[in-house]
N, C-alpha and C positions, 0 to 999 in steps of 0.2 A: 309172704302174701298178706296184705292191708286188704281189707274190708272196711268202707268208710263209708258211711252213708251220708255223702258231701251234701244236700238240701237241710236236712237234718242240723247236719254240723253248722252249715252258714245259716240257717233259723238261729241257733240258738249262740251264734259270736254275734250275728245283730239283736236278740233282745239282750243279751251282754253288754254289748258294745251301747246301749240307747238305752241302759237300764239309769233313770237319774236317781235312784237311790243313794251312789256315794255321794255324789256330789249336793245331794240335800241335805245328808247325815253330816256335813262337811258344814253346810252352812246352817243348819239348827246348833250343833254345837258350839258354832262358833256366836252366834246369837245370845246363848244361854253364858255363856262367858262372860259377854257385854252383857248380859242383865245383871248377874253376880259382880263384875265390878262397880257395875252404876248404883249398887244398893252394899257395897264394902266401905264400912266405918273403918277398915286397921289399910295402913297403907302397907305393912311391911307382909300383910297377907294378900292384898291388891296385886303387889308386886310379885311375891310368890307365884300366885295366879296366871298373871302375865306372862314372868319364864316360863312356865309350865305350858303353858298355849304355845307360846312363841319357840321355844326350846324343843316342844317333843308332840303335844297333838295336833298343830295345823302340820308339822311337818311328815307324821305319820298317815294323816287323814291324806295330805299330797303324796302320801309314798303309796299309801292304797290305791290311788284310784291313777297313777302311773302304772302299778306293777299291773291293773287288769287291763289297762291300754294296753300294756306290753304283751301281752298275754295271750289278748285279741287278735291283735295284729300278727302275731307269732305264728298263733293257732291257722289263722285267715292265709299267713303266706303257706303255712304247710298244706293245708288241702288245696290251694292253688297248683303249687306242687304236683301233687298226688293225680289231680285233675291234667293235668302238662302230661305227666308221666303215662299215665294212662293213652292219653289221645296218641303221643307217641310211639308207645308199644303197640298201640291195632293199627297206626300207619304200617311199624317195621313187620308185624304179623301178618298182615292183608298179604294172602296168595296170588302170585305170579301166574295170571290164566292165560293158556295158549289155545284161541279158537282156530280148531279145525274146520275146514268144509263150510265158511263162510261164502254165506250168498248173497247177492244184491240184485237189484232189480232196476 
């Protein structure tokens, strides 16, 4: 037995799902990058700099903000789900009434 309190839940995969924080954190970082190389006298620390962007935090910063789309979306189908399954079971539960002594006029 699931108790899920689905308004709740889809409140909070849409401020989730619409939160633009990673994706700023994504592009300040990436910003500050570009200021640090526009003001790097060593090239061979420039470059350093550069694999390190390009090698591991643009592509973590993109693994972030994949893994909470995926997450979103995951969460979103499961109480979808849940919501199906529900309406389902009060279809298959709704009792079978046989009116007697039916009158018309």
């Amino acid at each position: 037995g699931y108790d899920i309190a689905v308004e709740a839940c889809r409140g909070l995969l849409h401020r989730v799902g619409t939160d633009p924080g990673p994706e700023a954190a994504h592009t300040q970082l990436s910003a500050a990058v570009d200021q640090v190389l526009g003001t790097m006298s060593s090239p061979a620390v420039a470059a350093a700099l550069t694999n390190l962007w390009n090698d591991t935090l643009h592509l973590q910063c993109e693994a972030a903000q994949t893994r909470i789309h995926n997450a979103v979306s995951g969460v979103g189908t499961a109480v979808s789900a849940y919501v199906a399954g529900d309406l389902e079971m009060a279809a298959v539960e709704a009792p079978s009434i046989e009116l007697d002594d039916v009158k018309s006029f």
